[in-house]
C-alpha positions as CSV (number, residue, x, y, z in Angstrom):
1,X,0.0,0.0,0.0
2,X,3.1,2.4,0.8
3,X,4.1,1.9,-2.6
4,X,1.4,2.3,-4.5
5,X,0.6,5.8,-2.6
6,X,4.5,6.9,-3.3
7,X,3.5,6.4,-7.2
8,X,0.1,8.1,-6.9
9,X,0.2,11.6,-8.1
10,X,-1.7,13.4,-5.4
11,X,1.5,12.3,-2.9
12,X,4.5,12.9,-5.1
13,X,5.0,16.0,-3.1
14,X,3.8,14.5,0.6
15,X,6.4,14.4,2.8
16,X,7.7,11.1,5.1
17,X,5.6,12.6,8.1
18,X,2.7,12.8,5.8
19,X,2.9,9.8,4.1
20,X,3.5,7.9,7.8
21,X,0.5,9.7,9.1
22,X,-1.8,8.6,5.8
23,X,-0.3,5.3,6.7
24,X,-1.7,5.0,10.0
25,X,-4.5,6.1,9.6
26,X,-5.1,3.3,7.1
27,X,-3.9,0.9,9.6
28,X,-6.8,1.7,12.0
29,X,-9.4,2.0,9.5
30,X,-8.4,-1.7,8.7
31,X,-8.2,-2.7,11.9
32,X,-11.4,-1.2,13.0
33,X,-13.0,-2.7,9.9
34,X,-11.5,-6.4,10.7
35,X,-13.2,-6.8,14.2
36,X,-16.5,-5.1,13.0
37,X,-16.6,-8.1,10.3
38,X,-15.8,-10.5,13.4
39,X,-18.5,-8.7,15.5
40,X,-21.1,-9.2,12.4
41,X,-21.2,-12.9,12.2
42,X,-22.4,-13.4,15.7
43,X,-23.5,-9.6,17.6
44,X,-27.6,-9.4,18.3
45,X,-28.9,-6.4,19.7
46,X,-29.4,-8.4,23.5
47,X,-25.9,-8.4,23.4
48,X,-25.8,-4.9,23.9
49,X,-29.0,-4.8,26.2
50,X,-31.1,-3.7,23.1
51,X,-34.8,-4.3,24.1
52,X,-36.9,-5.8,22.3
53,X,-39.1,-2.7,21.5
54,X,-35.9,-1.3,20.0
55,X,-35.0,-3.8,17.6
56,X,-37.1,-2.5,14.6
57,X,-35.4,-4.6,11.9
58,X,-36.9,-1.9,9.2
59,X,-35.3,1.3,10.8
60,X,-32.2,-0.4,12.0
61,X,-31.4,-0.8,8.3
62,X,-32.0,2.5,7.4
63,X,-30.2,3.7,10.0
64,X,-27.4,1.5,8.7
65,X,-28.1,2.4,5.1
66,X,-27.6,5.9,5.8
67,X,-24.2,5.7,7.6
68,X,-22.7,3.6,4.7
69,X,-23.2,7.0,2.8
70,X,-20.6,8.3,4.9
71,X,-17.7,7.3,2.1
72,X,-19.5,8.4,-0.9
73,X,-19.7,11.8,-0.1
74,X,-16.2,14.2,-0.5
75,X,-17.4,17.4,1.9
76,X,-17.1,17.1,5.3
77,X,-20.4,18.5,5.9
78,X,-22.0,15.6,3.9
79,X,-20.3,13.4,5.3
80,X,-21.8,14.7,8.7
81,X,-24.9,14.7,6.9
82,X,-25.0,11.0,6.6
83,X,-24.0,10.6,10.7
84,X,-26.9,13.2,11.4
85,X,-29.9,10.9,9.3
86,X,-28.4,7.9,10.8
87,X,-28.9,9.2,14.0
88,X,-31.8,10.8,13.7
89,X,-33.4,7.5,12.8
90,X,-32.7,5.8,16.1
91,X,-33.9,8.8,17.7
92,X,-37.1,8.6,15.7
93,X,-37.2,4.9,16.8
94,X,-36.9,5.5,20.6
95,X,-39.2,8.7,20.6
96,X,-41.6,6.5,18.7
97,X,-41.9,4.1,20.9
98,X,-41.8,6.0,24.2
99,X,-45.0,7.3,22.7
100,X,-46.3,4.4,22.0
101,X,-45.7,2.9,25.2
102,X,-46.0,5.6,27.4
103,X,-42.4,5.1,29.0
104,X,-39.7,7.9,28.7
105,X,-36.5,7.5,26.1
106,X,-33.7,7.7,27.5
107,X,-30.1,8.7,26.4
108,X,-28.7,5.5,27.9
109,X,-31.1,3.7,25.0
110,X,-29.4,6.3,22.0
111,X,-25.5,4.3,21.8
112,X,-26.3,1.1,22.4
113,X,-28.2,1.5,19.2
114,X,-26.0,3.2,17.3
115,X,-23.1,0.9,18.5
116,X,-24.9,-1.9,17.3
117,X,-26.0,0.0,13.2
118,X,-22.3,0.6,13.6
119,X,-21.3,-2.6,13.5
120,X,-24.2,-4.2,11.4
121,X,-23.6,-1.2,8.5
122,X,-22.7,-3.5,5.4
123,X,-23.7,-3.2,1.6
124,X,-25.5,-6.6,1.3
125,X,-23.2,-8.4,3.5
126,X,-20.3,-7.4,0.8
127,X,-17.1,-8.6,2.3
128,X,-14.7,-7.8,-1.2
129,X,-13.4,-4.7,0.6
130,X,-11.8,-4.3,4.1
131,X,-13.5,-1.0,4.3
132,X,-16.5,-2.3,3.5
133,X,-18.4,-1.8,7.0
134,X,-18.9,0.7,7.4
135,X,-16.2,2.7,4.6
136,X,-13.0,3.9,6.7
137,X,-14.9,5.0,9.8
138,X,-12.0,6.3,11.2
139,X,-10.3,8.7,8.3
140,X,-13.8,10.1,8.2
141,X,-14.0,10.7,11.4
142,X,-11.0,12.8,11.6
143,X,-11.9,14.1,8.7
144,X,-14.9,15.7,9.7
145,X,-13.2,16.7,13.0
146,X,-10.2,18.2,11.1
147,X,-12.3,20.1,8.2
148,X,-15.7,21.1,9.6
149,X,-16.0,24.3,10.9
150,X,-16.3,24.2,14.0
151,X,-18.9,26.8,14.4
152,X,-21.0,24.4,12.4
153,X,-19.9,21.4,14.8
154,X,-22.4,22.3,17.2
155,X,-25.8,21.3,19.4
156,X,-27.5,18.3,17.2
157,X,-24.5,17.4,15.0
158,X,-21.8,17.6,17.9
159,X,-24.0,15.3,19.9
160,X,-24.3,12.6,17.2
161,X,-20.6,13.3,16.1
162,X,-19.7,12.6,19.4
163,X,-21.4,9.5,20.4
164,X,-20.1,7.9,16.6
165,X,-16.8,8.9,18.0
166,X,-17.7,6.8,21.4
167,X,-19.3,4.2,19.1
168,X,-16.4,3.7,17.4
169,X,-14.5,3.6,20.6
170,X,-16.1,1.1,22.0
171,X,-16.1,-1.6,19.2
172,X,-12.0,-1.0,19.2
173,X,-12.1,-1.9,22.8
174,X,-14.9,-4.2,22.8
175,X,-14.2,-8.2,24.5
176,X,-16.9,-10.2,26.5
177,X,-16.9,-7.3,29.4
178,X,-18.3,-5.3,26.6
179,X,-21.5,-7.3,26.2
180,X,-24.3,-9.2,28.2
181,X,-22.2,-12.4,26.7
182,X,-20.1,-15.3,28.6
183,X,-16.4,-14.9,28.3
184,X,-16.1,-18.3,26.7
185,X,-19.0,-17.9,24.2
186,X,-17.3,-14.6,23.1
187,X,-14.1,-16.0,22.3
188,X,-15.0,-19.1,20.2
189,X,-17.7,-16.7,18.2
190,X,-14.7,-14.7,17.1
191,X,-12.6,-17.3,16.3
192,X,-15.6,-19.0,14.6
193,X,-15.6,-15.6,13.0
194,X,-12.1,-15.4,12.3
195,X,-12.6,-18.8,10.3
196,X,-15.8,-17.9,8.5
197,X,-13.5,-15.0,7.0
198,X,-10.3,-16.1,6.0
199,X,-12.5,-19.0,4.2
200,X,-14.5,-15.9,2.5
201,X,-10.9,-14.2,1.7
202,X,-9.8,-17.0,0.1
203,X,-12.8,-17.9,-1.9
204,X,-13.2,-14.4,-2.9
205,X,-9.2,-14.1,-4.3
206,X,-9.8,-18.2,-5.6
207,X,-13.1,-16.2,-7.7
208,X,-10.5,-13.0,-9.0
209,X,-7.9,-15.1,-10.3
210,X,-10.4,-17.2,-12.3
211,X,-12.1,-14.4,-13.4
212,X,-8.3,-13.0,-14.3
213,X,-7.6,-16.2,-16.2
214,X,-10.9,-16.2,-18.0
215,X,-10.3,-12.6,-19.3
216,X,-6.8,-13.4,-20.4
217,X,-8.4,-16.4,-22.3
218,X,-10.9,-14.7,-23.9
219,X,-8.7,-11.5,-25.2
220,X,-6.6,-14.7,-26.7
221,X,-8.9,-15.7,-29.0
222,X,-9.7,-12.5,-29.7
223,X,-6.3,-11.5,-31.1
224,X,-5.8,-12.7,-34.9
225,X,-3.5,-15.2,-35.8
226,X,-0.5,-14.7,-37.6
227,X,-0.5,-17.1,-41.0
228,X,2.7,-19.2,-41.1
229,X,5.5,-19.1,-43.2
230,X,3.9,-21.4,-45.5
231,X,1.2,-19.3,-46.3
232,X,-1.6,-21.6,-44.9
């Protein structure tokens, strides 16, 4: 990866300290990303002392859909956009049902929630790309914090800034502690998890290079064939 941003244009003119910088951040967005894609294969909402009530299946995944939008967008305030409707959807959730069931919602119920979208946030379970749930949490994060004016970092969005920023964390420090979940049960889930992926990884390069064979083979028989020195 060092390489390849050395050749890129955009860091011809970075220097070491930028470059090593780039580089970590890279390194924790991967690492973030590799235990959320443990987390996924086992994590349900009781886990994280989500009741019941809460776990609106419907709104959970708009919630998620919205904070996968986080990557797409190049402005820091769109990116904050996308944290903001995330957020506001589990609000909505909670407020909705403390209505309906005439009990009060509470803060305590708001990251949980968005702990849980956090690490559930994947494009139709695509596994292809390490940063693929949810995109680089952590370069975005800094970059929002870095970029966005400040005077605009305030009330609503610095609230839901700052409890992703918890969010996130949490699932870098997260073990059985972490969770209504025996110690023992924790650990073989992730390396149950652990096993499920490096499986995945290697079906998915097995996949690539077939597909890389098959596209060499076909732009073979493609080319025209020289006639031999016979003439035939």
């Amino acid at each position: 990866m060092e390489a390849a941003m050395r050749d890129h244009p955009l860091w011809t003119t970075a220097s070491e300290e930028d470059i090593d910088c780039a580089m970590e951040d890279a390194k924790i967005d991967y690492e973030i990303s590799e235990k959320i894609s443990l987390l996924q294969t086992f994590l349900k909402p009781e886990h994280l002392d989500i009741p019941p009530i809460h776990q609106i299946e419907a709104s959970l995944l708009l919630a998620e859909k919205e904070l996968l939008k986080i990557n797409a967008f190049k402005a820091p305030h769109e990116k904050l956009l996308s944290i903001l409707n995330c957020c506001r959807v589990i609000n909505n959730v909670l407020l909705n049902v403390a209505m309906s069931e005439h009990v009060p919602a509470g803060a305590d119920d708001f990251l949980p929630m968005l702990i849980y979208v956090t690490i559930k946030a994947s494009p139709l379970g695509n596994k292809t790309f390490w940063w693929a749930n949810p995109p680089k949490l952590h370069s975005n994060l800094k970059f929002i914090k870095l970029f966005r004016r400040q005077a605009k970092l305030v009330s609503e969005a610095e609230y839901y800034f700052t409890n992703l920023v918890s969010a996130t964390s949490f699932i870098v420090d997260l073990n059985a502690k972490s969770l209504s979940m025996d110690e023992i049960k924790f650990e073989e889930s992730m390396q149950a998890a652990k096993l499920i992926n490096k499986v995945s990884d290697e079906s998915s390069s097995t996949c690539q290079m077939s597909q890389q064979q098959n596209n060499e083979c076909s732009c073979s028989e493609k080319m025209p064939h020289k006639a031999d020195a016979t003439g035939g």
